[in-house]
C-alpha positions in Angstrom: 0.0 0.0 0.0 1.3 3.6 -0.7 1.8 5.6 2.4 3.3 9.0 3.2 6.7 7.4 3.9 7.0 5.7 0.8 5.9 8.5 -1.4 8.1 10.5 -0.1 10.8 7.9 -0.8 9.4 8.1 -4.5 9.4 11.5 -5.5 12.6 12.2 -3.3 11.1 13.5 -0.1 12.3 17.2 1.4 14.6 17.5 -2.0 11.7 17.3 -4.0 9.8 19.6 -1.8 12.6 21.9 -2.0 13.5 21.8 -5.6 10.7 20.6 -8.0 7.2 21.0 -5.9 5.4 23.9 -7.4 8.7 25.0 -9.6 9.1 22.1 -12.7 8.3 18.8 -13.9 10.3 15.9 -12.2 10.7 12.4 -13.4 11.1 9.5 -11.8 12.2 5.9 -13.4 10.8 3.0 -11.4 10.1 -0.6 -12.3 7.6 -2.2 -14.3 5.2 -3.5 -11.4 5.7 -0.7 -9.2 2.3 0.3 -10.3 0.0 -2.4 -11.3 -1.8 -3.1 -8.0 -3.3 -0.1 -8.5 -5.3 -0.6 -11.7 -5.3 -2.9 -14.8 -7.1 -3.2 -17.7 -9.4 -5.8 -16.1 -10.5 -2.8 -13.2 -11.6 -0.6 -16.1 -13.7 -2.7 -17.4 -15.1 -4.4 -14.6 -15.5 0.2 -13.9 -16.9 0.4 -16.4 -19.6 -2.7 -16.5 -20.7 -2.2 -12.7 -20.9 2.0 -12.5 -23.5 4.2 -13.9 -20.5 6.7 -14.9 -22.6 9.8 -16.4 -20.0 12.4 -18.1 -18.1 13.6 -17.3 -17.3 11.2 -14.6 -16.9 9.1 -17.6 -15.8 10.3 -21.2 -14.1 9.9 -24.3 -11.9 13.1 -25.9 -10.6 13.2 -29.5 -8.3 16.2 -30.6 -9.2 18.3 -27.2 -12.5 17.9 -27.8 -15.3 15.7 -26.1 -16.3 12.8 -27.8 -20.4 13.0 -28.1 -22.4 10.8 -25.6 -24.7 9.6 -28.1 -22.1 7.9 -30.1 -21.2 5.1 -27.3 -24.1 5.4 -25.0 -27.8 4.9 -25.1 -30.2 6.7 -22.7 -32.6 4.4 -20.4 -35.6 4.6 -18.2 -36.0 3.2 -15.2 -39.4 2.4 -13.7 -39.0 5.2 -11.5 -38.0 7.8 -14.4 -34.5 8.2 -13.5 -32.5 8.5 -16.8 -29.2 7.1 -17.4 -26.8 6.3 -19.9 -25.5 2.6 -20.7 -22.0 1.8 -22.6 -22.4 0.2 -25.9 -19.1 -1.9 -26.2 -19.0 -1.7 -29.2 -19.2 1.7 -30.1 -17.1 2.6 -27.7 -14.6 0.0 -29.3 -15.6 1.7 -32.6 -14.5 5.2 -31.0 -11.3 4.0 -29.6 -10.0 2.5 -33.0 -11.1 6.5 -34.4 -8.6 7.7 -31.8 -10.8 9.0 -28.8 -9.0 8.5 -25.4 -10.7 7.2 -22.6 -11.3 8.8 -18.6 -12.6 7.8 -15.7 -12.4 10.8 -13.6 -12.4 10.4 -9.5 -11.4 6.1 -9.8 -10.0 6.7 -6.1 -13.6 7.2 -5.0 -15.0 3.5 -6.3 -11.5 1.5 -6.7 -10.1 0.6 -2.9 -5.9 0.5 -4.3 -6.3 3.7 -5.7 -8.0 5.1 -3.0 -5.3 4.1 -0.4 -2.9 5.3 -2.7 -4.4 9.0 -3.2 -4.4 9.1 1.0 -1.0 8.2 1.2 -0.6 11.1 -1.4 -2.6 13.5 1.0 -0.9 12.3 3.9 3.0 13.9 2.3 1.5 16.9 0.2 -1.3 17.7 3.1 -3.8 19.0 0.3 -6.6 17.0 -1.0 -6.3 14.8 -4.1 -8.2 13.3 -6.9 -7.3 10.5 -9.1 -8.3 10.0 -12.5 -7.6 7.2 -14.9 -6.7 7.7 -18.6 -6.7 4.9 -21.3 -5.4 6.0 -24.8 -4.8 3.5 -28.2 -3.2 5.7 -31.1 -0.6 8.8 -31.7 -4.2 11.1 -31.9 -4.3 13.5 -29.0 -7.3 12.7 -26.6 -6.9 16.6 -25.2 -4.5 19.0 -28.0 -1.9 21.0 -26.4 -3.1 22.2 -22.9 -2.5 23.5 -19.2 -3.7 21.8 -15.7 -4.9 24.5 -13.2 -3.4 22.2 -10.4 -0.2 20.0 -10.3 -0.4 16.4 -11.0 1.7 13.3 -9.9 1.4 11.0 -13.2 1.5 7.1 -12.9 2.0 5.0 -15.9 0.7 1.7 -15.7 0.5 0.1 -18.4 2.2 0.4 -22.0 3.8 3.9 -22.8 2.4 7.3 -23.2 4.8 10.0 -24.9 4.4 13.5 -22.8 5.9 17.1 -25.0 6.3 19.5 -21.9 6.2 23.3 -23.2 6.5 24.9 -19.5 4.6 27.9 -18.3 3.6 30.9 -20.4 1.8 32.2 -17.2 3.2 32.1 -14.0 1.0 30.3 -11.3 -2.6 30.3 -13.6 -5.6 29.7 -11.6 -8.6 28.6 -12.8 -9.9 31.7 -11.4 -7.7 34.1 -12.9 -7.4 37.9 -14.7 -5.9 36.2 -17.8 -5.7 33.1 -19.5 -2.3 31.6 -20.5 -0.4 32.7 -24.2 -0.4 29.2 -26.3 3.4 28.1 -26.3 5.5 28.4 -29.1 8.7 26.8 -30.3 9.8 23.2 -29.3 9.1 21.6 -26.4 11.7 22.1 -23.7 11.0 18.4 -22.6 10.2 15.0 -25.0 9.4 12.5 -22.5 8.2 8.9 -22.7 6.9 7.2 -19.7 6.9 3.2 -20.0 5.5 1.1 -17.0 6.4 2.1 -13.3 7.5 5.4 -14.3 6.3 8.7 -12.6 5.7 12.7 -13.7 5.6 15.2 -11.5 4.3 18.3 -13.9 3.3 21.9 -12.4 -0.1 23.2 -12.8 0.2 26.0 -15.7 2.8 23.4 -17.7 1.7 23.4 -21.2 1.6 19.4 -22.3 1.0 17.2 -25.3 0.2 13.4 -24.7 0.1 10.6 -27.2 0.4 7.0 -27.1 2.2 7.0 -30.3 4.7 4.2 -29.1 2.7 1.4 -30.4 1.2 -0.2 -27.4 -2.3 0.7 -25.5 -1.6 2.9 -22.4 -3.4 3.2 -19.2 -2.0 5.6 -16.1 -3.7 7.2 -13.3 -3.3 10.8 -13.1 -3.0 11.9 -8.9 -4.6 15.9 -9.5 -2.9 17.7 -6.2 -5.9 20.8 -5.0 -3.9 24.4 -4.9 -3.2 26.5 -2.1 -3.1 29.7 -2.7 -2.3 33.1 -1.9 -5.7 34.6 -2.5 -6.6 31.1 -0.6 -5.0 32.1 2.5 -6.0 36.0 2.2 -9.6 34.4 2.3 -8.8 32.5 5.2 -7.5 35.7 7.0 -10.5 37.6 6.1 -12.9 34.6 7.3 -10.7 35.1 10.7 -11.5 38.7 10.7 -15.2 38.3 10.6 -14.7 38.9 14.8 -13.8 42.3 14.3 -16.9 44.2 14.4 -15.6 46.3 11.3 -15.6 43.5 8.9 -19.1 42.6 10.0 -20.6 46.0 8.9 -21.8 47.6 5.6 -19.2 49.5 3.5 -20.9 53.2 4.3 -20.5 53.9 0.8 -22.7 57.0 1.6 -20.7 59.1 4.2 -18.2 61.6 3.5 -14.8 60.9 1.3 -13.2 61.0 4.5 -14.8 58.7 6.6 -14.9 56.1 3.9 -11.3 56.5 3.7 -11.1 56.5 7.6 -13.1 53.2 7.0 -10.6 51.6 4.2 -7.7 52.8 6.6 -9.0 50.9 9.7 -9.8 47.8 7.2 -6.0 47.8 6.4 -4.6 48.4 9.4 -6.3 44.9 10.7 -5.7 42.9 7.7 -1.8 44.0 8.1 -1.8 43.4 12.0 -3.2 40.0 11.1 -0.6 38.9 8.5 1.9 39.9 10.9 1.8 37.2 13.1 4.7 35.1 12.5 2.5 31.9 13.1 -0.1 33.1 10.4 0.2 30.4 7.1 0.7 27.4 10.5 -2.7 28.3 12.0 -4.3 28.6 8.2 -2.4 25.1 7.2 -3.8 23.9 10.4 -7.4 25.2 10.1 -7.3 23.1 6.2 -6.6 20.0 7.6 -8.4 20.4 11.0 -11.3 21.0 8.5 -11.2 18.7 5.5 -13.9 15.7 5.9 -11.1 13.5 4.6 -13.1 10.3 2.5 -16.0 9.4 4.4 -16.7 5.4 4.6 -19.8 4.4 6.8 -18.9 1.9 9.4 -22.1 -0.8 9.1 -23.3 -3.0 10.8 -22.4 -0.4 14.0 -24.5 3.0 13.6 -24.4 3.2 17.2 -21.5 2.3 19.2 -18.3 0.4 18.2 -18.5 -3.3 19.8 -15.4 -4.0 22.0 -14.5 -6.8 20.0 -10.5 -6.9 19.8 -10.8 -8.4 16.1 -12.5 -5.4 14.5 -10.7 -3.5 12.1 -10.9 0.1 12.3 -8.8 3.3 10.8 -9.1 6.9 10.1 -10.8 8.2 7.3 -9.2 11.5 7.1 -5.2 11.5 6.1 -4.5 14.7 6.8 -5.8 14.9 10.7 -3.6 16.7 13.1 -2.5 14.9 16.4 -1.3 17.4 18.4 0.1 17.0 22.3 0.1 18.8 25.3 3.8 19.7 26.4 2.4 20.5 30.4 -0.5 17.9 31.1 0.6 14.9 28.6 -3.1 15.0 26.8 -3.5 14.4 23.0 -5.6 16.7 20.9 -7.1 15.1 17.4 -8.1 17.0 14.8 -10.0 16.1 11.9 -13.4 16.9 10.1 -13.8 19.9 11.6 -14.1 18.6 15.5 -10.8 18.4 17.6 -11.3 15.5 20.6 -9.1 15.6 23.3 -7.4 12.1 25.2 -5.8 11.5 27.9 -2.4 10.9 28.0 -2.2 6.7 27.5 -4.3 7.1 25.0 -1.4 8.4 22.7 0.0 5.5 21.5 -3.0 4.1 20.2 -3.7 7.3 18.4 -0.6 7.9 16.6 -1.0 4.3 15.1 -4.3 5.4 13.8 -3.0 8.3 12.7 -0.6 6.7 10.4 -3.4 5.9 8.2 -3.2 1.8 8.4 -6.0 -0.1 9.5 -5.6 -1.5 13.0 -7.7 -3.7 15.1 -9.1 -2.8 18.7 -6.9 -5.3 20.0 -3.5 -3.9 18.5 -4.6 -0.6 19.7 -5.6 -1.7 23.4 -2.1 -3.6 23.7 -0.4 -0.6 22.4 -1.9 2.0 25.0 -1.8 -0.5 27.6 -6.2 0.2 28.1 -8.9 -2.4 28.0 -10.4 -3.0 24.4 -13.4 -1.4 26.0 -11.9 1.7 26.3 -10.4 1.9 22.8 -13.9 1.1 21.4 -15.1 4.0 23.5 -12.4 6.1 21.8 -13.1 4.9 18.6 -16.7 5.4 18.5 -16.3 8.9 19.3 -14.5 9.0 15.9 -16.7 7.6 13.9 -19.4 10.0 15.5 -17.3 12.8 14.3 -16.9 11.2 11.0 -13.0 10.6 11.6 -12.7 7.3 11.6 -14.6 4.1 10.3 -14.9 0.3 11.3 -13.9 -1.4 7.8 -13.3 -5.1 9.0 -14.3 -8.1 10.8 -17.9 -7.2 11.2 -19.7 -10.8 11.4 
């Protein structure tokens, strides 16, 4: 299973934070299998048979543009009117042999290896990530020439996909922006080609073309990494500053220049007093992962409370929770889903190897803190309460 640790060890751990995150695209060579528990050519069809995939969730693209529904799906009625669209094999056979690439977009939210994977991901970046999966036949570009608005850590699975990296013509595009990108011109400054077990790193605003002109099907998993931005922390600040009584009331666009400027002045004055504290872009890093709901799993057959049965399997559900402790009194503080628990001291051990993001039993956890199972269950089912944590094993 990917973890934190191990992705680290992939994409070079505080080197590549230092010297490739958010500034160019990084390659790393790895071995054949290093990805195939992941996904396989069997997953996406088994995906594809068993899922009501509606586009986008699910499309075909030909020469950057979409691929129209109607020529590989049909639309059918239920009995209670719902309208959906079924895959037609063979048209969507018929499409692939014209040249249209295939996506699955979010495969980490139905496909258990890929969603361990993407929290392992979360875990070492600490921002939230989505995985798509992309399946391509021929040299014809699924997508043209084009830009991410958020970085990506590219997987190749299966066969070989050719990538022609242009860099930036904008620096740090948003999707949300005053100006779109200039088109690239010129060569590329990278002519890459990714075979199996292979990894790209690529910067959101890196112009890229991507064929699988190397004679073999291709099929890689695309891990889309959430931006964090500037305005994205001003936003935050501003959210904070809701307590001060002068960001609660009306612009009075109707007094006198001078006391609108008095206004604007005072305005200022707190937004700079705020971004002054040294601590400012911990607390907002904080607040984001105090807050995210993580991947929610429901913990059935136990709605109520978590039996204190040492076999049951349990973990967190949200990778980036913060596990904080108390350097006077010993007690732990967990944060996660936008609730913060507190423990008591023993009860650290068995929360820092739930916080590593394996599933553990109730069992390994009592043993570790040293507390009866009962306990832990008690500690548990506060968690899956607060939708932090989820019972995934050894429920019969």
């Amino acid at each position: 299973m990917f973890d934190a640790p191990s992705w680290a060890e992939r994409l070079g751990g505080d080197l590549f934070l230092a010297q490739s995150y958010f500034r160019s695209h990084h390659v790393v060579r790895g071995k054949p299998d290093d990805f195939a528990h992941l996904v396989s050519w069997s997953t996406l069809n088994q995906v594809i048979a068993t899922h009501r995939l509606e586009p986008p969730r699910l499309r075909l693209s030909q020469g950057g543009e979409m691929v129209p529904l109607h020529r590989y799906a049909v639309p059918v009625t239920t009995r209670r009117s719902v309208v959906w669209h079924r895959i037609q094999p063979a048209e969507l056979h018929a499409r692939i042999r014209e040249g249209a690439s295939l996506v699955v977009d979010s495969i980490d939210e139905i496909h258990p290896p890929v969603t361990a994977a993407a929290e392992g991901l979360e875990r070492f970046l600490r921002t939230p990530v989505q995985v798509n999966a992309y399946a391509s036949w021929t040299a014809t570009e699924g997508f043209g020439t084009h830009w991410d608005d958020h970085d990506v850590v590219v997987c190749q699975v299966e066969g070989a996909k050719r990538w022609r990296i242009y860099g930036p013509t904008r620096q740090a595009p948003t999707w949300r922006d005053t100006q779109p990108p200039d088109v690239p011109e010129g060569a590329p400054l990278a002519d890459i080609v990714l075979g199996p077990g292979d990894l790209l790193y690529l910067p959101r605003g890196w112009w890229h073309a991507v064929t699988a002109d190397q004679g073999t099907p291709s099929l890689h998993l695309t891990f889309g990494l959430t931006t964090q931005t500037g305005a994205d922390l001003m936003a935050w600040v501003v959210d904070q500053l809701r307590d001060d009584v002068r960001f609660r009331t009306d612009v009075p666009r109707f007094d006198t220049p001078a006391d609108r400027t008095a206004y604007v002045t005072a305005l200022r004055d707190a937004m700079v007093t705020a971004l002054d504290d040294p601590a400012v872009t911990d607390r907002w890093a904080h607040s984001l992962d105090a807050t995210h709901h993580g991947r929610p799993h429901a913990s059935l057959p136990h709605p109520d409370q978590v039996p204190a049965r040492p076999e049951l399997t349990v973990r967190l559900t949200c990778p980036r929770a913060r596990l904080d402790q108390d350097p006077d009194t010993g007690a732990w503080s967990l944060a996660a889903a936008g609730t913060a628990w507190d423990f008591a001291a023993p009860a650290g051990p068995a929360l820092h190897r739930l916080h590593d993001g394996r599933p553990a039993t109730l069992g390994e956890l009592a043993h570790l803190a040293g507390l009866p199972v009962a306990d832990i269950s008690e500690m548990v089912t506060v968690l899956v309460q607060g939708q932090a944590a989820a019972v995934t094993g050894a429920d019969r």
